[in-house]
SEKOL-948649 format. One line per 4 residues: number of its first residue (from 1); their letters; for each residue y, x negated, z negated of N, C-alpha, C. Coordinates in steps of 0.1 Angstrom, whole numbers. Each point is the difference from the previous one (the first is absolute). Example, Ala and Ser with C-alpha at 12.3 -4.5 7.8 and 13.67 -1.06 7.14 Angstrom:
// SEKOL-948649
1> as> -57/-132/-78/12/9/0/12/-9/0  11/4/7/11/-9/0/11/8/-8
//
This chain:
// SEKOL-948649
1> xxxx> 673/483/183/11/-3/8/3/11/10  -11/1/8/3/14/7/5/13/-6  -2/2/-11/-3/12/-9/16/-2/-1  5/-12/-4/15/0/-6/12/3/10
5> xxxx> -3/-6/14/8/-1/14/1/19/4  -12/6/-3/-5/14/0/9/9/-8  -1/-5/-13/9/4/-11/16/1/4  6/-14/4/12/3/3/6/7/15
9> xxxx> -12/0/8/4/9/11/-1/15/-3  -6/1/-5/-1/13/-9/9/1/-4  8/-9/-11/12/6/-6/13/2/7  0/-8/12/7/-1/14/3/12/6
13> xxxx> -9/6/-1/-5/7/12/12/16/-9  -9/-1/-13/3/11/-6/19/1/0  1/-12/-7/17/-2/-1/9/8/13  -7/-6/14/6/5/13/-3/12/2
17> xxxx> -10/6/-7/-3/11/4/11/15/-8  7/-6/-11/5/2/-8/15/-1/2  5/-11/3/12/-6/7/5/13/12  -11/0/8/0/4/13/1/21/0
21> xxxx> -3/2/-16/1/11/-4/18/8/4  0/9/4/14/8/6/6/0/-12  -5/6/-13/8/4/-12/2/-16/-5  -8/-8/-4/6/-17/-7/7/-2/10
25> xxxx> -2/-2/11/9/-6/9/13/0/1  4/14/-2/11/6/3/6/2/-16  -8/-3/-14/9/-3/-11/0/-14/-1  -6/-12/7/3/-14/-4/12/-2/10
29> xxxx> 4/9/11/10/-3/6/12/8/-7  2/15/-5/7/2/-4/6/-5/-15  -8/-5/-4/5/-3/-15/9/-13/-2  3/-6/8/9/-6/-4/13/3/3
33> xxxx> 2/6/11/9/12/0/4/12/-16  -12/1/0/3/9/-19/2/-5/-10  -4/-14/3/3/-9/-14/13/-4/0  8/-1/13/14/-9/3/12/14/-5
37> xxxx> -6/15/6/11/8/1/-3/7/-16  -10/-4/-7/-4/6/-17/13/-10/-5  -3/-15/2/6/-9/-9/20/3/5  3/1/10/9/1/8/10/16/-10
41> xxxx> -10/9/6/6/10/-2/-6/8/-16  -13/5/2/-3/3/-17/2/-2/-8  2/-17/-2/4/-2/-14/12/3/-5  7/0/8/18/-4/-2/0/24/-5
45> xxxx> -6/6/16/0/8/-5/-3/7/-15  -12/-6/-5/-8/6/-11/10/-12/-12  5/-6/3/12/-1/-12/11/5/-3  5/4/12/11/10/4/-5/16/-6
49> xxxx> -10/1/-3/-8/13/-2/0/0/-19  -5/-12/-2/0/-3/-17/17/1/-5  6/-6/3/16/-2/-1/6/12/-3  -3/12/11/9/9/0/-7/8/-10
53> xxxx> -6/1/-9/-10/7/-14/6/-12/-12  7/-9/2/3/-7/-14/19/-4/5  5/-2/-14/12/-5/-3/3/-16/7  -9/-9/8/4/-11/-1/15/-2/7
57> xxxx> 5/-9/-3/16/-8/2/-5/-13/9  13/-2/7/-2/-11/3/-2/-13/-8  -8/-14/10/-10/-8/-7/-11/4/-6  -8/9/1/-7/5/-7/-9/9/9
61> xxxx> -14/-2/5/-9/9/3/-11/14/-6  9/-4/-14/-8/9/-10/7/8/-7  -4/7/-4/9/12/-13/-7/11/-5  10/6/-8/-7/13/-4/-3/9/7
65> xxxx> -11/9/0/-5/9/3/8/14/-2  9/4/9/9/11/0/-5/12/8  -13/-4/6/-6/17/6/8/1/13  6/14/2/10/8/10/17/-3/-4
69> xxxx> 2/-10/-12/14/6/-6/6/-9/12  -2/-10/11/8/-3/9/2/12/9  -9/8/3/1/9/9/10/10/-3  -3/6/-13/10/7/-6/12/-3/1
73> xxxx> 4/-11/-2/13/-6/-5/6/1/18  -8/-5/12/5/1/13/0/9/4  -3/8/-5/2/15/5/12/7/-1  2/-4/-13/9/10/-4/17/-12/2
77> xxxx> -4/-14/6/8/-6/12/7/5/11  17/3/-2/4/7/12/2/-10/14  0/-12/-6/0/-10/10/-14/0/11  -12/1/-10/-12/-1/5/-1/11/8
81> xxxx> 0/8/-3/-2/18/4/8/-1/18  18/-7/0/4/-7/9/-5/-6/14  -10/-9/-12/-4/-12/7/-7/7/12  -15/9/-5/-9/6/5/3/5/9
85> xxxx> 13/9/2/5/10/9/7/-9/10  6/-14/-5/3/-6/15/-11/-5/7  -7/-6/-5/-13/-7/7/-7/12/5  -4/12/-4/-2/8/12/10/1/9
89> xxxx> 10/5/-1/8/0/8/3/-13/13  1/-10/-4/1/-11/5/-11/-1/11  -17/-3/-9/-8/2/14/-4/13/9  6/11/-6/-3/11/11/6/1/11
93> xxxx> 16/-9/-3/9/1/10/-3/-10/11  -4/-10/-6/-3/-10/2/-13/-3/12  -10/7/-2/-9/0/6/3/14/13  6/9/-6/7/6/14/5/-5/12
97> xxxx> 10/-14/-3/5/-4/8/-8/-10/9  -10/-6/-10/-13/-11/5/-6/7/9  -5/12/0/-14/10/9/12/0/15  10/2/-4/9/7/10/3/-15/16
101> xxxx> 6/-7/-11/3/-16/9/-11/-6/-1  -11/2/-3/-13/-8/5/-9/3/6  -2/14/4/-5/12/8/11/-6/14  8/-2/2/11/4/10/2/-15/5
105> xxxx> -3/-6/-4/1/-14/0/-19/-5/6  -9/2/-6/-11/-5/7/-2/7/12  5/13/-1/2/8/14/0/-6/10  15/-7/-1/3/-9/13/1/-11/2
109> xxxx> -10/-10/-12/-5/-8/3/-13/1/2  -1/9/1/-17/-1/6/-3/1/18  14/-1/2/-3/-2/16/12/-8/3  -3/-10/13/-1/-15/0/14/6/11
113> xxxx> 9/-11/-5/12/-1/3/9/-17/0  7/-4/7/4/-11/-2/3/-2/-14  -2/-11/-5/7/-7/-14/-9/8/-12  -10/1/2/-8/12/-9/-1/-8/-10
117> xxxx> -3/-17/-2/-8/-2/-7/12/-8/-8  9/0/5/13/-5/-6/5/10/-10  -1/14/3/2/14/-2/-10/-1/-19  -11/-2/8/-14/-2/-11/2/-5/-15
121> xxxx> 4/-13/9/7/-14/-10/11/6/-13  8/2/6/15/8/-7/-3/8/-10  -11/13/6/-6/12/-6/-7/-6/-17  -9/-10/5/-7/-8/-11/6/-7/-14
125> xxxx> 16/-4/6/5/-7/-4/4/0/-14  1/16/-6/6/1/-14/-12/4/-11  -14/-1/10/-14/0/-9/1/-14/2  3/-13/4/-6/-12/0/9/-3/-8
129> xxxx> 10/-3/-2/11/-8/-11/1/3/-11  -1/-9/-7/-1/0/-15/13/13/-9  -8/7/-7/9/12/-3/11/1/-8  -2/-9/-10/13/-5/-10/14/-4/9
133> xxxx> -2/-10/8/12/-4/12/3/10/5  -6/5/5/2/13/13/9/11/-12  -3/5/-9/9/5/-11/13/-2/-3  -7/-19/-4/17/-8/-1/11/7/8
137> xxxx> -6/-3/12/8/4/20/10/9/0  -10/12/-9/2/14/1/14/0/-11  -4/-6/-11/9/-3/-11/17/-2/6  0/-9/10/11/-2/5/3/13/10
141> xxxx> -5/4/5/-4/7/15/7/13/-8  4/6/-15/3/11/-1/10/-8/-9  4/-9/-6/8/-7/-2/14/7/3  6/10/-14/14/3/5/14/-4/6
145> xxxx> -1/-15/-2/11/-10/8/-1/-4/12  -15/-7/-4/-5/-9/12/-14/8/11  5/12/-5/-14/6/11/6/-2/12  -11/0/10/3/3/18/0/9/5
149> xxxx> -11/12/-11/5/14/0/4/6/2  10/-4/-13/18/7/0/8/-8/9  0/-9/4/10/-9/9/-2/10/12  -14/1/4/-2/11/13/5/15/-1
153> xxxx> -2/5/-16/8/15/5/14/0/-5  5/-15/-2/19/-1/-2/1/2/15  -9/-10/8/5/-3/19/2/10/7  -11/7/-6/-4/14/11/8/13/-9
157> xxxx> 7/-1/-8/12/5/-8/-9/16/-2  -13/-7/-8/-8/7/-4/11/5/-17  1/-7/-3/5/-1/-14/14/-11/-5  6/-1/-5/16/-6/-1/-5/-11/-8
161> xxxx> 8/-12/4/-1/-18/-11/-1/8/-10  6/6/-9/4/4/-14/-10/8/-6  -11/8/7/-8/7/-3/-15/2/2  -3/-17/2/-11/-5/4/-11/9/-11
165> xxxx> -12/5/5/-9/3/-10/-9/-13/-6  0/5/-14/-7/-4/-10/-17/1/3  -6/-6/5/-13/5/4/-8/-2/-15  1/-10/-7/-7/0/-13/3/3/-8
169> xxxx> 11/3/-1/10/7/-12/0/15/-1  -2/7/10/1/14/1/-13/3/0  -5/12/-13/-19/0/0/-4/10/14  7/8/7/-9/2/13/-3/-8/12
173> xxxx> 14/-11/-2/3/-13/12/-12/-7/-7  -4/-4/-10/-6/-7/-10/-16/-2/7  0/17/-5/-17/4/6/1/1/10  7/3/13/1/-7/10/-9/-7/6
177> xxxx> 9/-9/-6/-2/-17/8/-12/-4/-9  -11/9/-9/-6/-11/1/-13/7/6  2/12/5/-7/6/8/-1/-6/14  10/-2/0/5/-7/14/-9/-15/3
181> xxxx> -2/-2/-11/-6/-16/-3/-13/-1/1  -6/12/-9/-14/4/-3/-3/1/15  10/10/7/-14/5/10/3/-12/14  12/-8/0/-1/-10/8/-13/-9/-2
185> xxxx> -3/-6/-15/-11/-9/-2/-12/12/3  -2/12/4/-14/1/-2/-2/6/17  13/3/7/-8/6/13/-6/-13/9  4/-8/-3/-11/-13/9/-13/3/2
189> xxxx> -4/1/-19/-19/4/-1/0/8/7  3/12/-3/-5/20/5/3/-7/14  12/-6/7/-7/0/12/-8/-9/10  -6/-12/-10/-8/-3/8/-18/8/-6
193> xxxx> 2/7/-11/-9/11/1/-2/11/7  14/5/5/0/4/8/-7/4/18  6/-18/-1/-6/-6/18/-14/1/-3  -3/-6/-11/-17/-1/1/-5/11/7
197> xxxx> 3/16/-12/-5/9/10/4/7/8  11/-6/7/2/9/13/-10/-14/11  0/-7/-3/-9/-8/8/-15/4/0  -5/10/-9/-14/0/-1/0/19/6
201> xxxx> 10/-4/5/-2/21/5/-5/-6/15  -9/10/4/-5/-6/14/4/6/9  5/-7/12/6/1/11/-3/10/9  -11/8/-5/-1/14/6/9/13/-3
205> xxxx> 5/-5/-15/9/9/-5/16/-2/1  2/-10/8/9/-1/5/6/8/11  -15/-7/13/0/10/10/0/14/1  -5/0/-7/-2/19/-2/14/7/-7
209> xxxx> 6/-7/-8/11/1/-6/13/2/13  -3/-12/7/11/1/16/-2/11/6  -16/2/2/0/8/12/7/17/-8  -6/-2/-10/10/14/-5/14/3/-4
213> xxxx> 7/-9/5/13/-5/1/8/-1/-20  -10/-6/-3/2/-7/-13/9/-20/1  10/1/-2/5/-14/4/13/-3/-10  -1/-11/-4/9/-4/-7/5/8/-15
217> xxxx> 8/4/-4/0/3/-14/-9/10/-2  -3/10/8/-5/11/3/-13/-2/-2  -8/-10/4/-16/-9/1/0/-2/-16  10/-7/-7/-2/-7/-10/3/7/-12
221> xxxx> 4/14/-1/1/10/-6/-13/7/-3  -2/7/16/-12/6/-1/-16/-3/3  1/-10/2/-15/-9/5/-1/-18/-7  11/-5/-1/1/-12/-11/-1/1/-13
225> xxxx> 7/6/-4/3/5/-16/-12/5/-11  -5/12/10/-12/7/-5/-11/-10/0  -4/-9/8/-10/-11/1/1/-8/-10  12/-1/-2/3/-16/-10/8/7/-10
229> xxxx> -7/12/-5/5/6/-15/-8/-12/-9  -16/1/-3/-8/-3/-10/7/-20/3  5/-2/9/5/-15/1/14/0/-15  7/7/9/16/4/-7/-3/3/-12
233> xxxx> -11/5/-6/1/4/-18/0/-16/-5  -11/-11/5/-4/-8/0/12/-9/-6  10/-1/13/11/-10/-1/8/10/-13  -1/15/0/11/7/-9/-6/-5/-15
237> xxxx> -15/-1/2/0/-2/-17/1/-15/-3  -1/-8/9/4/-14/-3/14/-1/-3  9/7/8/12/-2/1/3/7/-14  -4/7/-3/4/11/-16/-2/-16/-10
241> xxxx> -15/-2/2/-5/-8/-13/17/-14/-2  -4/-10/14/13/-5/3/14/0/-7  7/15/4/11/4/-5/2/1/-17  -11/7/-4/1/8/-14/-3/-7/-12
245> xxxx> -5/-13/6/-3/-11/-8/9/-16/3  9/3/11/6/-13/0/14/-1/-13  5/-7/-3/11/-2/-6/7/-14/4  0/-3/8/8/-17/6/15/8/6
249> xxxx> -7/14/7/11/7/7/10/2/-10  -4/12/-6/7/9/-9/11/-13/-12  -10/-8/-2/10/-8/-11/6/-9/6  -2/-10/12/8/-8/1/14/4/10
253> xxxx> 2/13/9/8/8/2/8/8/-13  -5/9/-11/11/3/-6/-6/1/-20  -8/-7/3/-11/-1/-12/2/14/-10  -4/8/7/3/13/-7/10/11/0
257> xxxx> 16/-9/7/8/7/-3/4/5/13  12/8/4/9/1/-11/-3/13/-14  0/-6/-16/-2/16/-8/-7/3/2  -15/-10/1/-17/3/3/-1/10/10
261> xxxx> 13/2/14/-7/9/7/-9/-4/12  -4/-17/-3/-10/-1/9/-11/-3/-9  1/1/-8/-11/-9/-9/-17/8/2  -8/-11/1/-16/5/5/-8/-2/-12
265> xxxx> -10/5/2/-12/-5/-10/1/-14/-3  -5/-6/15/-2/-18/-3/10/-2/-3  15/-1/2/9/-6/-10/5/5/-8  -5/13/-6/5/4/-13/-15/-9/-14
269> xxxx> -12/-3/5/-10/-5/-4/3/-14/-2  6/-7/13/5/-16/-2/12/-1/-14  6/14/5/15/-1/-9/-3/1/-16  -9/10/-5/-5/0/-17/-9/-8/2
273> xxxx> -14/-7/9/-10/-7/-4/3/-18/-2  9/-4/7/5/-16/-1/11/5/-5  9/4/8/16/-3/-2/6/3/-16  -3/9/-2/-4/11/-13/-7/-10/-14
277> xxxx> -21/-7/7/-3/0/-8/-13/9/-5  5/9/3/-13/14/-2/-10/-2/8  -11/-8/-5/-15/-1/15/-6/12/-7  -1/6/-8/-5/16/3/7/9/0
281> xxxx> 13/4/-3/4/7/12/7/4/16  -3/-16/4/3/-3/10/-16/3/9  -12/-8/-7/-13/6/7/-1/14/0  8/10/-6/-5/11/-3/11/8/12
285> xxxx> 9/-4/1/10/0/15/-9/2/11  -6/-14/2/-4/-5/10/-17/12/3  -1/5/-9/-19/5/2/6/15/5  12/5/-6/-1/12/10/1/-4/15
289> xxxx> 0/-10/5/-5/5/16/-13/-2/4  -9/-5/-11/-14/-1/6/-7/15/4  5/10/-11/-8/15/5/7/9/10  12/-9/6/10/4/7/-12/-5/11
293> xxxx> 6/-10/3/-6/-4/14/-14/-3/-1  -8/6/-7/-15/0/4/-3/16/4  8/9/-7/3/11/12/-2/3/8  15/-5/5/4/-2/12/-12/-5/10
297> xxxx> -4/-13/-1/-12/-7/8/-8/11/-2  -8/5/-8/-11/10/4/2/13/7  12/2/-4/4/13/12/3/-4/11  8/-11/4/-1/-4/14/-12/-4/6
301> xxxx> -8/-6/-4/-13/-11/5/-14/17/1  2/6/-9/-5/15/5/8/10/12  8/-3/1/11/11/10/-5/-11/14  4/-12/-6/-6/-6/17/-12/1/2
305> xxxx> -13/-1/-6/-16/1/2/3/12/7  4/13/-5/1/9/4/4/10/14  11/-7/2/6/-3/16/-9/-7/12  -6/-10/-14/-6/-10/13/-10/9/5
309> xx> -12/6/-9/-10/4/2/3/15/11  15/8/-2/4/13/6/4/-8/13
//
């Protein structure tokens, strides 16, 4: 009996001693986390991956084995070729304008002023609401008849009743407005990434910053900026991934057009992979952005280590 009570404290003992190990500990905690974002994200990925190497059609998750001939075939796509050059285009401009109004914006909310948090609220407002609506909004909001837009530069005799601009109809008004859209939905994040780190700069660098008559844009140029580079890649590569991969924007605004001169990767992918029919060459759309933006992330996420550490 004793021998047995001995036995299982023993095996007690060992278990906790094992449990209590840094390395199990910290994969019985992580793995369910790996198991949710494998099932979540992997799989879907790693079919999306099979897809774009076979013929399959819609209804159908299988098909012939075709190699590269989707790639070939998108290549030599003048629409595709298109697509690629707006969607850079889109998030570089895009994320220019985000660094710029979210830099300039946590600036001066980072020091306490009446109605700040009303200020805060507002700021948050177009990362909290559901983004399909917020589009719809926009939908009307450039709306050639019924915009408020145009009503405002008829008042302000910006432009004549008769010659209202076409904001979705014309492909520079086009790309525009949906740049316009993109970087409204994304400067919220960048700037409460922002606040974070101007909140973690310490208040000696401030002072020292005054006494050397560093204040106001001038501080946050030369003493803000430089501190909260390796922050700013941070929000920049989020904001890239974000952009260059959304399609709610680009299609429910002008689904491509006008004459595919807004059309993106993601909705030239949605456009041959469902609408079309083509689930391999619509996966095979969709995979040139994975070596795109895995890139991108390792050259930013090394450029920041880098700064951080200089």
């Amino acid at each position: 009996m004793a021998a047995a009570v001995a036995g299982r404290g023993s095996r007690r003992h060992r278990l906790r001693y094992v449990a209590e190990r840094r390395g199990v500990l910290a994969t019985l905690l992580v793995s369910p986390a790996v198991i949710f974002i494998t099932a979540l994200v992997g799989v879907p990925l790693g079919l999306a991956v099979y897809l774009a190497f076979t013929d399959s059609q819609a209804g159908s998750l299988g098909g012939k084995w075709v190699g590269l001939g989707n790639f070939r075939r998108i290549l030599n796509d003048s629409v595709f070729r298109g697509a690629l050059w707006h969607t850079a285009e889109m998030t570089l401009i895009t994320q220019a304008i985000v660094v710029v109004c979210a830099g300039l914006l946590a600036h001066a909310l980072v020091h306490k002023f009446r109605g700040r948090w009303l200020f805060r609220f507002l700021i948050l407002l177009p990362w909290a609401a559901p983004l399909s609506l917020t589009v719809v909004g926009f939908l009307w909001f450039f709306d050639p008849q019924a915009s408020i837009w145009n009503w405002f530069l008829v008042k302000a005799h910006v432009v004549g009743p008769f010659n209202k601009p076409s904001w979705l109809g014309t492909p520079n008004l086009a790309m525009a407005s949906i740049v316009t859209v993109q970087a409204w939905r994304t400067i919220p994040f960048a700037t409460v990434i922002f606040l974070a780190g101007f909140s973690s700069i310490p208040q000696e660098v401030d002072d020292a910053s005054a006494i050397d008559g560093a204040t106001g844009l001038k501080k946050f140029w030369y003493v803000s900026l430089p501190l909260q580079l390796p922050i700013a890649l941070v929000a920049i590569l989020f904001g890239i991934i974000f952009t260059a991969t959304d399609m709610i924007v680009p299609y429910v605004l002008t689904q491509g057009g006008p004459f595919n001169s807004t059309q993106m990767i993601t909705t030239w992918s949605y456009i041959q992979g469902i609408n079309a029919g083509n689930l391999g060459e619509g996966a095979a759309i969709a995979m040139f952005l994975i070596p795109v933006l895995a890139f991108v992330s390792v050259a930013m996420l090394v450029f920041a280590r880098r700064a951080e550490v200089t």
